[in-house]
TINU-315434 format. One record per residue (C-alpha): residue number from 0; x, y, z negated; residue in three letters. Coordinates in steps of 0.2 Angstrom, whole numbers. Layout:
N
   pos      px      py      pz   code
   NUM       X       Y       Z    ala
...
//
This chain:
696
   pos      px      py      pz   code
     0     149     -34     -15    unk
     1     161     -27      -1    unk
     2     155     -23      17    unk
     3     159     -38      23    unk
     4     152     -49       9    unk
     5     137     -38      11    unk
     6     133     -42      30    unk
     7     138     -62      30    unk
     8     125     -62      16    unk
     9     107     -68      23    unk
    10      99     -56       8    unk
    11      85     -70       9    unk
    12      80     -63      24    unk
    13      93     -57      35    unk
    14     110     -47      38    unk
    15     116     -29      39    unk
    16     125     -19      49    unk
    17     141     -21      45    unk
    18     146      -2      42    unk
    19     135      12      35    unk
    20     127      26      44    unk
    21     133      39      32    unk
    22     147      46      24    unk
    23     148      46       3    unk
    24     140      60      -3    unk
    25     143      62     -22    unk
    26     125      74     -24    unk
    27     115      66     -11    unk
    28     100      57     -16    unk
    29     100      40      -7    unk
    30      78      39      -9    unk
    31      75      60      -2    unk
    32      68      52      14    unk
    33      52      40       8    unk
    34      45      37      24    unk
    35      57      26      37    unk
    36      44      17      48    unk
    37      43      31      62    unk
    38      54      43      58    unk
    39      73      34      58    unk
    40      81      27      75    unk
    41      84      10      81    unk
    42     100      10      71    unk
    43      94      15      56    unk
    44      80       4      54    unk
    45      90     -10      56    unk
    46     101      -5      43    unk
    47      85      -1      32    unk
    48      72     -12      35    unk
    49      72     -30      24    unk
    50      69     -43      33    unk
    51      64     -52      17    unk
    52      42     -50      21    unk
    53      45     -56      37    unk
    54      44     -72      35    unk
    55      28     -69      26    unk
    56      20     -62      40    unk
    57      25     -72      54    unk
    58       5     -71      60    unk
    59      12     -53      67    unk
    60      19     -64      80    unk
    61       9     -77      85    unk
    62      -4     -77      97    unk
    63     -21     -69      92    unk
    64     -28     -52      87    unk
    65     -24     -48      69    unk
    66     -28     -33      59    unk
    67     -14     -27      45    unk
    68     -22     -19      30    unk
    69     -12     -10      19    unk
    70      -9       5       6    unk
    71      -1      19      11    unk
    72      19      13      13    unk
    73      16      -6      11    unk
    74      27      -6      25    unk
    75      14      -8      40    unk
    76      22       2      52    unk
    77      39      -6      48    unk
    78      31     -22      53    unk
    79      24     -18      68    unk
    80      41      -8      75    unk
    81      50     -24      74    unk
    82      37     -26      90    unk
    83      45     -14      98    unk
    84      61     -17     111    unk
    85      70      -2     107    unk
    86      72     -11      88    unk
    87      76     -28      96    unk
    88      89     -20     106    unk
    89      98     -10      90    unk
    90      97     -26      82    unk
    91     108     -35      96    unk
    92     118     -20     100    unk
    93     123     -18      80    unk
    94     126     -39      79    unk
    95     113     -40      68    unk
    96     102     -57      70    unk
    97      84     -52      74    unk
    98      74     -58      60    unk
    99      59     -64      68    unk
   100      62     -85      70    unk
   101      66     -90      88    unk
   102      51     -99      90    unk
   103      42     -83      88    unk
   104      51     -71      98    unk
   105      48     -73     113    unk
   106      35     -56     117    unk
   107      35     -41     124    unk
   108      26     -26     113    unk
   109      18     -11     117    unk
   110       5       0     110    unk
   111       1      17     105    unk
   112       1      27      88    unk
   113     -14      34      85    unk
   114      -7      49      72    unk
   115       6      54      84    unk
   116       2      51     101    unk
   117     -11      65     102    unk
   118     -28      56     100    unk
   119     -33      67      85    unk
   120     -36      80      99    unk
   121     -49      71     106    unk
   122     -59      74      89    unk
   123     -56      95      92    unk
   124     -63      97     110    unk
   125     -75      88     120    unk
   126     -77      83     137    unk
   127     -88      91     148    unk
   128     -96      98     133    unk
   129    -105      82     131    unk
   130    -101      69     115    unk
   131    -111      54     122    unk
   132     -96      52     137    unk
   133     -79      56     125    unk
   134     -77      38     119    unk
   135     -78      33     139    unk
   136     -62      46     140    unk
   137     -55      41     126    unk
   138     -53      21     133    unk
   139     -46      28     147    unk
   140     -33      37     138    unk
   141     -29      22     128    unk
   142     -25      11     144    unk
   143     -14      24     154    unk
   144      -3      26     137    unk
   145      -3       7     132    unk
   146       0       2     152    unk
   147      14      18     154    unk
   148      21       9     136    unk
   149      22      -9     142    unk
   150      31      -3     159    unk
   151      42       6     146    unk
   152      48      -8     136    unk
   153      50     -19     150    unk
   154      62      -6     158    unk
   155      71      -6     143    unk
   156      71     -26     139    unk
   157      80     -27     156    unk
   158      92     -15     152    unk
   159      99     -28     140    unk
   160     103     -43     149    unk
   161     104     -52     131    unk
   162      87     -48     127    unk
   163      77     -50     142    unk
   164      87     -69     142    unk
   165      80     -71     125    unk
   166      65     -66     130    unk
   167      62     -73     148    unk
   168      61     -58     158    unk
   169      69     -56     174    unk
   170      66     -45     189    unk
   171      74     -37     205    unk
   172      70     -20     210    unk
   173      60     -27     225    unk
   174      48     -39     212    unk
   175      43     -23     202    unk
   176      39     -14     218    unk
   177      30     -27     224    unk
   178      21     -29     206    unk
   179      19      -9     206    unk
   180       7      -9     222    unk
   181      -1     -24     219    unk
   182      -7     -16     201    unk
   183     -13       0     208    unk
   184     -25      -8     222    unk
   185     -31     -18     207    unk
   186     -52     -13     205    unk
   187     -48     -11     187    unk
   188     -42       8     190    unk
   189     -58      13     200    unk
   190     -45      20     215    unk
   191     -37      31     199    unk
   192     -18      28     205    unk
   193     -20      22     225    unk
   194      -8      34     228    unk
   195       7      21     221    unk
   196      20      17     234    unk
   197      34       6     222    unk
   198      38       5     202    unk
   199      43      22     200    unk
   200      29      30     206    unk
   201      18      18     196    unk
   202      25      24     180    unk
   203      24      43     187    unk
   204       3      42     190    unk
   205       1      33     172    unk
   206      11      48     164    unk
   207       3      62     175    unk
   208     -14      57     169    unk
   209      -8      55     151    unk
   210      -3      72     154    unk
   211     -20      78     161    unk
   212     -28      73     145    unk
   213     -16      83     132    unk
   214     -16      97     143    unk
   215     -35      98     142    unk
   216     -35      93     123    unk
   217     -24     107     120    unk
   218     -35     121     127    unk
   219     -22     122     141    unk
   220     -32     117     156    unk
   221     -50     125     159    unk
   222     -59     106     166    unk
   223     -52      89     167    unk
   224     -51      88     186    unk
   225     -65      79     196    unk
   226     -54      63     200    unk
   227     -50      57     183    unk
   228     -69      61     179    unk
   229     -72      48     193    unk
   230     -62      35     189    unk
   231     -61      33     173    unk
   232     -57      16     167    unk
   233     -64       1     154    unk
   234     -54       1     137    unk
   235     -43     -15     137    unk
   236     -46     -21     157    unk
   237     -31     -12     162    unk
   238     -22     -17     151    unk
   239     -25     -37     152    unk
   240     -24     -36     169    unk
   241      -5     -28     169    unk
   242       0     -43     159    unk
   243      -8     -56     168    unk
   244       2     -48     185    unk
   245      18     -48     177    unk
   246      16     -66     176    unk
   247       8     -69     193    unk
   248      23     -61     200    unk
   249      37     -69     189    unk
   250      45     -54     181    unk
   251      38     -61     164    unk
   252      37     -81     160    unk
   253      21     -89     156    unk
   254      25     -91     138    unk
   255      28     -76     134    unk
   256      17     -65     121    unk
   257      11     -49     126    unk
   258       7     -40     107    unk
   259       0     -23     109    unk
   260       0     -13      93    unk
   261     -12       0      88    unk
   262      -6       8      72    unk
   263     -14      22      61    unk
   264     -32      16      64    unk
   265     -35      28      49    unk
   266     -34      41      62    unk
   267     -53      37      70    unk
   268     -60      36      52    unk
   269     -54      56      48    unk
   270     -59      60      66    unk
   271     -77      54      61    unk
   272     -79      68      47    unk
   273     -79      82      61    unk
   274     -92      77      75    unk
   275     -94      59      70    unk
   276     -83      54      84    unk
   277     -72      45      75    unk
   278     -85      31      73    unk
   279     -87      27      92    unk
   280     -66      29      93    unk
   281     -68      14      80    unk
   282     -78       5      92    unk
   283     -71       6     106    unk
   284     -57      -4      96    unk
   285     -67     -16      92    unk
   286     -72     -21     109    unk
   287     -56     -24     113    unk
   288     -55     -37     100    unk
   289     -72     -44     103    unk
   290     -65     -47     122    unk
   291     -57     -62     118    unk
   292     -47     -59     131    unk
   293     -29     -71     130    unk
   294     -19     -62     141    unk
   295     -15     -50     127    unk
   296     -15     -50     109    unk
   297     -19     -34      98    unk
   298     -12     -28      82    unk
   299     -21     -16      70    unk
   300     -14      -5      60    unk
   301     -24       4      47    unk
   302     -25       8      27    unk
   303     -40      -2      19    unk
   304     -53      12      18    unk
   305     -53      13      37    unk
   306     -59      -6      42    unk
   307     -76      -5      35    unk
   308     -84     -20      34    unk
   309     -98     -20      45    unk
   310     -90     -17      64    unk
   311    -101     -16      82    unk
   312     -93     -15      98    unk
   313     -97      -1     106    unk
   314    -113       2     117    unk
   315    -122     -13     108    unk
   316    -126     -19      92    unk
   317    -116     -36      93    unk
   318    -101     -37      76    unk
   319     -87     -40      77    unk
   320     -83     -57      68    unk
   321     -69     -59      56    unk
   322     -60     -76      60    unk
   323     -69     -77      78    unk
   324     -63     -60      86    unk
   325     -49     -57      73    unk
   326     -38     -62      59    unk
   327     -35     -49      45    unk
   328     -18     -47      34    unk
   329     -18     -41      18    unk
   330      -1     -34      14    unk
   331      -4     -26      -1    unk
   332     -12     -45      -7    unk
   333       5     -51      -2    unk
   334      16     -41     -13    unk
   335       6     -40     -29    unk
   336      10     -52     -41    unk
   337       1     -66     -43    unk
   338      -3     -76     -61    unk
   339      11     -87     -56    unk
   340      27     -75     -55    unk
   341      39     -86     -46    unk
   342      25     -84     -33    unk
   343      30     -63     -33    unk
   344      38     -58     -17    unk
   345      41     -38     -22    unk
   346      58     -43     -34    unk
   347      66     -50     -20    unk
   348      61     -36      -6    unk
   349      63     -21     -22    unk
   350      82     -28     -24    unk
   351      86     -28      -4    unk
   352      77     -12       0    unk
   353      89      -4     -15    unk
   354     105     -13     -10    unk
   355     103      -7      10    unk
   356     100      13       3    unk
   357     115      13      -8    unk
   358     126       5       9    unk
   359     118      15      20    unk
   360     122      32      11    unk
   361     143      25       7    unk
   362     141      18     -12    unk
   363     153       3     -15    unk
   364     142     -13     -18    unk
   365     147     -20     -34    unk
   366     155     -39     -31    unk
   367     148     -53     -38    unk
   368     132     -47     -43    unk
   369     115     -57     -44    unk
   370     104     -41     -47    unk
   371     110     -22     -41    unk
   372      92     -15     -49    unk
   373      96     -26     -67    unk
   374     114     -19     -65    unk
   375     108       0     -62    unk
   376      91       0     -74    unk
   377      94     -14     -86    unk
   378      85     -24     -94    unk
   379      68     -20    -101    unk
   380      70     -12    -121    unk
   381      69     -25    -133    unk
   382      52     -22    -143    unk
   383      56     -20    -159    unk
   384      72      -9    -154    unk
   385      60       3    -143    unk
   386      48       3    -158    unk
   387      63      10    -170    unk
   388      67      24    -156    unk
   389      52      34    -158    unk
   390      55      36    -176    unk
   391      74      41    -173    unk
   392      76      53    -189    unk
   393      57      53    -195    unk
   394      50      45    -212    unk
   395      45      28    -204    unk
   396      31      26    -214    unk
   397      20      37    -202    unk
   398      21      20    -191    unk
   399      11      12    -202    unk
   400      -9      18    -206    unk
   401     -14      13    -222    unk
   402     -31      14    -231    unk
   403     -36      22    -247    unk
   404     -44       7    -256    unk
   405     -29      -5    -249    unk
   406     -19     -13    -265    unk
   407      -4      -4    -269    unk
   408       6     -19    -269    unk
   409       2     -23    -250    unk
   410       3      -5    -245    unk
   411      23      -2    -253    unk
   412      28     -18    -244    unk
   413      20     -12    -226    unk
   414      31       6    -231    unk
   415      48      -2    -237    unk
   416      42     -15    -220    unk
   417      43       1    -207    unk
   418      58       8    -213    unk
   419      68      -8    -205    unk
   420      55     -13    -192    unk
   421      41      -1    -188    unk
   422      35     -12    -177    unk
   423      35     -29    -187    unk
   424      23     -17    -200    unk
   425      12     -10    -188    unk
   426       8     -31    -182    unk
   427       3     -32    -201    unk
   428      -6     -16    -204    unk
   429     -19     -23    -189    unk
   430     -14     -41    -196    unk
   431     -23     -35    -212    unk
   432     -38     -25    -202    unk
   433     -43     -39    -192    unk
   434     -60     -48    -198    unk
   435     -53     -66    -208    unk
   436     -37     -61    -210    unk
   437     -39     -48    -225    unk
   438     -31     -62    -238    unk
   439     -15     -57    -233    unk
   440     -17     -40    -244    unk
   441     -18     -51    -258    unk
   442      -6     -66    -254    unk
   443       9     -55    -249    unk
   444      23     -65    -240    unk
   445      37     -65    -247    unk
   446      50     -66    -231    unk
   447      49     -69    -213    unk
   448      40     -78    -202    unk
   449      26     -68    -206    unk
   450       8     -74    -202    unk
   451       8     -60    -186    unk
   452      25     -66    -179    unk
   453      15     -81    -170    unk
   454      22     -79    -153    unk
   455       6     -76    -144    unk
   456      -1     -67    -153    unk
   457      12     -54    -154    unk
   458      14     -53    -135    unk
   459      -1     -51    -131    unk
   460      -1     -34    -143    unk
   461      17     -27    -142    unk
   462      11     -14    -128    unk
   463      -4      -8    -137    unk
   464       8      -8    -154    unk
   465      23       3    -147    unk
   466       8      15    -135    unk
   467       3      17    -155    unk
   468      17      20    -163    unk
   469      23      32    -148    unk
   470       8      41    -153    unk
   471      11      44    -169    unk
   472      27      51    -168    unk
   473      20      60    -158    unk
   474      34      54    -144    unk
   475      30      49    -124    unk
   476      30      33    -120    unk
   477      48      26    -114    unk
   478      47      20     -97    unk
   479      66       8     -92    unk
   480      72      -7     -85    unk
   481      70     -17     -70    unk
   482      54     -26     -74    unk
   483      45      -8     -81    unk
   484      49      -2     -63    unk
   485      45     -16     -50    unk
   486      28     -18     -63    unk
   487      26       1     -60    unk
   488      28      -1     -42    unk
   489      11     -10     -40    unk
   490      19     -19     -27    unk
   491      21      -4     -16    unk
   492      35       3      -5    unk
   493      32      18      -5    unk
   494      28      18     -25    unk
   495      44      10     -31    unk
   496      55      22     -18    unk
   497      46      38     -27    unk
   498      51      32     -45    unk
   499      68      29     -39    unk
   500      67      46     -29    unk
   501      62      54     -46    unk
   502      75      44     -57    unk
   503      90      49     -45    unk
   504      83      66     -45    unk
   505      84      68     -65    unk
   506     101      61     -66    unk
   507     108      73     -53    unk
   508     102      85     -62    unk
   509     108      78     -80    unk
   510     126      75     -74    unk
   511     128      91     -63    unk
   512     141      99     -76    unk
   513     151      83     -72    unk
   514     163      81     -58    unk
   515     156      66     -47    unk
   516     169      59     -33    unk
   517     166      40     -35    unk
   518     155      30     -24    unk
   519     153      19     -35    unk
   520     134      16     -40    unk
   521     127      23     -54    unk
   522     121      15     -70    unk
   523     106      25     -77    unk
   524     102      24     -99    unk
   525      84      25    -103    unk
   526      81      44    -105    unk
   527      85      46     -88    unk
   528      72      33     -80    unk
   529      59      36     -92    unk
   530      60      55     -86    unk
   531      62      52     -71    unk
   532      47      38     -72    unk
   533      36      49     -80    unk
   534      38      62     -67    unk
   535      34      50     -52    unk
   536      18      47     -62    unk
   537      12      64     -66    unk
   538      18      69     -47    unk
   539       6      53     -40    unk
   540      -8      60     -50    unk
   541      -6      77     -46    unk
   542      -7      72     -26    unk
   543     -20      60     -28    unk
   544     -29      64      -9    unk
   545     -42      74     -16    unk
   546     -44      82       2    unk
   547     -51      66       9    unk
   548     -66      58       7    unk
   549     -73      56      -9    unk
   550     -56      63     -16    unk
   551     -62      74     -26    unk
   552     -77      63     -36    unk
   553     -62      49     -35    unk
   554     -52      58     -44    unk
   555     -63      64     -56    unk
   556     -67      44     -59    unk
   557     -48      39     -63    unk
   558     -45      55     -75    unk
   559     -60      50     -87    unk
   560     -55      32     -86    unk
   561     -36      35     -90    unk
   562     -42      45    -104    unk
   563     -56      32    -110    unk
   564     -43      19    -110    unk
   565     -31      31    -120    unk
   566     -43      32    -132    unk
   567     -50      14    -134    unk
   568     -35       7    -134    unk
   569     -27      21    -149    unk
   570     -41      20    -158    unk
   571     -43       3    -159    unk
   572     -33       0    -177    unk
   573     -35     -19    -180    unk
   574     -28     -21    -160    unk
   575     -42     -33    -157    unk
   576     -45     -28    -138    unk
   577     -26     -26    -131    unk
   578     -32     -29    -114    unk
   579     -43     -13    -114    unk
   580     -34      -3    -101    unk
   581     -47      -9     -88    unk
   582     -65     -13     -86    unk
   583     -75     -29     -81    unk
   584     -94     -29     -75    unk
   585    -105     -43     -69    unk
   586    -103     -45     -50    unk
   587    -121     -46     -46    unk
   588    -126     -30     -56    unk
   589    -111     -19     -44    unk
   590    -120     -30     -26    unk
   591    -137     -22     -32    unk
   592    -129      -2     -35    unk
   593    -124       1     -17    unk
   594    -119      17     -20    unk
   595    -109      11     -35    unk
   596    -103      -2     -25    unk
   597     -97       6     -10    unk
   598     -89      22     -21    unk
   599     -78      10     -32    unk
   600     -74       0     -17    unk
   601     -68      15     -11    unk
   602     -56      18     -25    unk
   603     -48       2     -23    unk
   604     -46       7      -2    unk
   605     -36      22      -5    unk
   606     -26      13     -20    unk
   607     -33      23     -34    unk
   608     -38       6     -42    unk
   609     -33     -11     -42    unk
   610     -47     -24     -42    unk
   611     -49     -42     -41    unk
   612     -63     -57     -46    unk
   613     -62     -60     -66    unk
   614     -66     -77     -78    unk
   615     -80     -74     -90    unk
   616     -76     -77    -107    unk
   617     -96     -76    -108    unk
   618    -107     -89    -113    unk
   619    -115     -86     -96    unk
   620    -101     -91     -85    unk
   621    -108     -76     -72    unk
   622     -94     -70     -60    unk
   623     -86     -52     -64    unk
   624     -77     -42     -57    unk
   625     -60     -31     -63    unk
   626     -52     -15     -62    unk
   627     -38      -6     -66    unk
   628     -30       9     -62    unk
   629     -16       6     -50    unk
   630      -2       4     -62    unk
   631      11      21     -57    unk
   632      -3      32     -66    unk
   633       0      23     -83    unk
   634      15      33     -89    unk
   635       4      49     -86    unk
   636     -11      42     -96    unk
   637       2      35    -109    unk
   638      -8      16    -106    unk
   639       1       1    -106    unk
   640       1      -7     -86    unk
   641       1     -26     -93    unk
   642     -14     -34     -91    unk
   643     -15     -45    -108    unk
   644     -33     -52    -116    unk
   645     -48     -48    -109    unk
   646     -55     -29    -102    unk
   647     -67     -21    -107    unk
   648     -86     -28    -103    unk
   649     -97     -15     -98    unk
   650    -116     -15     -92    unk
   651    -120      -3     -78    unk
   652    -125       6     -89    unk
   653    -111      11     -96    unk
   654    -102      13     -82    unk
   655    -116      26     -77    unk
   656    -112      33     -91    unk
   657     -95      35     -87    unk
   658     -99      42     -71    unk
   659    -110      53     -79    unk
   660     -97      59     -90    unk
   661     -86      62     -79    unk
   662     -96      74     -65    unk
   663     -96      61     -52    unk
   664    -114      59     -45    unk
   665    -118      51     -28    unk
   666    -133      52     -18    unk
   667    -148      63     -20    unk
   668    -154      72     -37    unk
   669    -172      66     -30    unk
   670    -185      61     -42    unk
   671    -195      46     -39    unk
   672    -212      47     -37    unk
   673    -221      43     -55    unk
   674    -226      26     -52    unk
   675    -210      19     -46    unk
   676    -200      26     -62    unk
   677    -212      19     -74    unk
   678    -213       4     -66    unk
   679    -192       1     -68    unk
   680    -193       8     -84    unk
   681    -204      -6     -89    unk
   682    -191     -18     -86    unk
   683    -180     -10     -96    unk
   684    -161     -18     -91    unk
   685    -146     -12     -89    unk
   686    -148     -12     -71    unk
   687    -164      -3     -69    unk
   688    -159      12     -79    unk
   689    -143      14     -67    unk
   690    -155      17     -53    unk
   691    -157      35     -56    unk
   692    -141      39     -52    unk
   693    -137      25     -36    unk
   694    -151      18     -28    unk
   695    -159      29     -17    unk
//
């Protein structure tokens, strides 16, 4: 696809700008920069971003305060810019349609970033030596930033007569000096900026206080000066306020949207691990959802750990109520796949995200193609041809297992089976194990179909199979094609750009003898992805955030459970449990652990597991609960990522056990008093005897 092809193209979302940024660099890997949410220009997130989730998450732009729950890079931030004017501007200057539906666009966003706008300082130095009056300051600060950041915007929306059309702004100089005073008499401010004379001056006091604060944060200043101490102001007031005024005095149209975004909530929850600060930051946040306040609407920002479920405003005990005070957005629920695959998003945004990085960094876009990653990665191997690869030059009867007391007979025809179809023969060796199906030892069949070719039946085993037979040719597991990487990609940005980071990486570094000139886009064979594949993985392990909390015990958790899934799954001969590369425990047994609860809760927060509610195949019909490990760890545990058959049951029990095994111990090592242990003792369930370990 040409240049010009490329930009007429909606993409199922949108168009691109019709010339790239950079010039062809023949050793440049397009996927060296991860991150783009924050650290690219206007320009160059309109180039980058896909459009394609947008109209997935057209709640981001309607009235109402909404919370965005994601991973690290599920594209949260990249949402929440298109909020942004400086982004709506590129988008107009560069003739690029904005992607947000015209009934939605008509808003003005603002808002503060909580990683890089300096509130993590608040967590290093108190004010007037005294924590019980921070949060107070804190609000304050918030409201000088996000007010400075609204006036901002609006100066730059009416820069661009286009945009401030679209939107229905309109002022003269006269209006914003008029709307300047008016705003600073207002009580809201407690006298703080009565010192404004006109717009200009306006925007001067809300930056000299923001000032104040980071000069004082930064051990710069000896005492945060007497004035601001007097008038500091209630989180979210000035901020409603300026809205409303805008309004009153006609800069802004009535039906216009004011969406103030406050990204990186995370940044409150690590704040809390030094003083416990952090926790009254939080609520501070949630007041200003629990105002119910129209004139404004407000847009979270924050990875799943960090929105715990049990919120209170601040300075009472009254929570905050999902649904009444706020909407939440799961993005990472978004681009999972679902049962129904036509349903899955992520192919769609994977292909766009991967066509824009190749234009953007000069490669020519192949013409008529459906699938640029299909093109690149090929298809997935076939089975039975991946099955014969790991047995390249090898006796291919080590594919098969066989038993001493087996007839002869059955045992040369699974041999002379494997040496044209190792896999085909390691179906029947576990044909043969499985209980019922022993006869076929003695009633040999004589050609194809065989009794394990049913289609099911084989489908539901073929990743257990070739994770076997890899194993005992003592050979990785090969990790290519399109579907092994989008499956591998858990649904994640972030993810699936690391895999493809690490695959361009390894075939730089394969081809280097050769003289590379053309732009055109590479096609990658199978050794290079599954290197590169395998790399991502062990690199995501090795950098799982053990610094954070709980890392270290989480961690911990996913290395046994890789390696107890390993070894259930290659030692299960007759392949009767395929789907054992997860676990499954009865729901109301992990409700009455708490401690269990919360820790594996945890895991699935910070993306170390993947979780979900599970049928019973039990007589009892009770609700379960599944887990898996999130699926870019499989190639470093050499575990299939499918999810085929049922996981594993366990008891509490045995999941104690696993924790046990594994060093991970929460709570106290307190021992109850006699009564009470002999008493639970007595009952003698799964459940009681999990108590020593997390109920206290």
């Amino acid at each position: 696809m040409d240049e010009n092809t490329l930009n007429q193209s909606d993409n199922k979302g949108g168009g691109m700008a019709e010339k790239p940024k950079k010039s062809f660099s023949p050793n440049n890997n397009p996927f060296r920069q991860l991150y783009v949410g924050e650290s690219v220009g206007p320009e160059d997130f309109v180039r980058l971003f896909s459009p394609i989730l947008v109209k997935y998450s057209l709640a981001l732009f309607q009235s109402g305060n909404l919370v965005i729950k994601g991973f690290t890079g599920a594209g949260k931030s990249m949402l929440l810019n298109l909020l942004e004017p400086t982004i709506r501007i590129a988008y107009n200057r560069l003739n690029v349609p904005f992607p947000i539906p015209q009934e939605f666009s008509k808003f003005i966003g603002a808002g503060i970033n909580l990683q890089t706008s300096g509130v993590g300082r608040f967590g290093n130095r108190p004010i007037d030596m005294d924590y019980a009056t921070a949060p107070f300051y804190f609000g304050d600060y918030l409201n000088f930033y996000v007010v400075a950041d609204i006036l901002l915007n609006l100066q730059d929306i009416l820069k661009c007569s286009e945009v401030s059309s679209q939107i229905g702004i309109q002022a003269t100089q006269e209006q914003l000096d008029k709307f300047a005073v008016e705003l600073s008499k207002d009580d809201c401010w407690f006298g703080g900026i009565s010192e404004v004379t006109n717009f200009q001056s306006l925007c001067k006091a809300l930056q000299q206080r923001i000032v104040i604060y980071k000069t004082y944060l930064n051990f710069n200043l000896d005492e945060i000066p007497a004035k601001v101490k007097s008038t500091k102001t209630i989180i979210g007031e000035p901020i409603s306020i300026t809205a409303n005024l805008l309004k009153k005095v006609r800069i802004v149209n009535n039906d216009v949207q004011f969406f103030i975004k406050i990204d990186q909530f995370e940044e409150l929850a690590w704040l809390g691990a030094k003083n416990g600060l952090g926790s009254k930051y939080q609520e501070m946040i949630h007041t200003l959802l629990g105002s119910r306040n129209s004139s404004v609407s407000y847009r979270i920002g924050t990875r799943r750990f960090a929105w715990l479920e049990e919120k209170t405003m601040f300075g009472t005990t009254a929570p905050l109520e999902k649904k009444r005070n706020y909407l939440e957005f799961h993005l990472d629920n978004e681009m999972r796949r679902k049962e129904n695959s036509r349903s899955w998003i992520f192919p769609d945004l994977a292909e766009d995200i991967f066509r824009r990085r190749l234009f953007c960094n000069g490669f020519q876009i192949p013409t008529n193609t459906k699938s640029l990653l299909k093109r690149v990665l090929g298809p997935n191997t076939n089975p039975k041809d991946a099955a014969a690869g790991y047995f390249p030059n090898q006796n291919r009867k080590r594919a098969v297992e066989v038993e001493e007391w087996w007839p002869k007979k059955w045992k040369d025809f699974l041999f002379q089976l494997a040496e044209n179809d190792p896999l085909s023969a390691r179906f029947g060796e576990a044909w043969a194990r499985q209980k019922g199906k022993e006869v076929v030892m003695n009633n040999i069949p004589d050609s194809p179909p065989y009794p394990w070719d049913k289609i099911y039946w084989k489908k539901e085993r073929v990743e257990q199979a070739l994770m076997q037979l890899a194993s005992r040719s003592n050979q990785q597991l090969n990790w290519c094609g399109r579907d092994d990487v989008l499956a591998l990609s858990g649904g994640n940005i972030l993810t699936y750009l690391s895999i493809f980071q690490h695959i361009w990486d390894v075939w730089l570094r394969d081809s280097r003898h050769l003289e590379r000139k053309s732009n055109k886009v590479p096609v990658f064979d199978g050794i290079v992805q599954s290197v590169g594949i395998i790399e991502a993985s062990t690199d995501w392990y090795h950098e799982l955030a053990i610094d954070e909390r709980g890392g270290k015990n989480r961690k911990k958790l996913i290395s046994h459970l890789g390696v107890q899934f390993f070894k259930t799954l290659i030692e299960d001969k007759p392949m009767s449990n395929p789907g054992h590369n997860g676990f499954s425990i009865d729901l109301e047994q992990i409700e009455n652990n708490p401690k269990l609860a919360s820790f594996l809760r945890e895991c699935v927060d910070y993306g170390d597991l993947y979780d979900g509610p599970h049928t019973s195949k039990l007589k009892d019909k009770r609700k379960r609960w599944k887990y898996y490990l999130n699926p870019v760890l499989s190639p470093y545990f050499k575990i299939p990522y499918s999810h085929t058959k049922e996981p594993i049951y366990v008891t509490i029990t045995r999941l104690v056990e696993w924790f046990e095994e594994a060093n991970v111990f929460l709570g106290s090592n307190s021992v109850r008093p006699d009564n009470q242990i002999k008493r639970r003792r007595s009952r003698n369930t799964d459940q009681d005897n999990s108590n020593l370990l997390f109920n206290f």
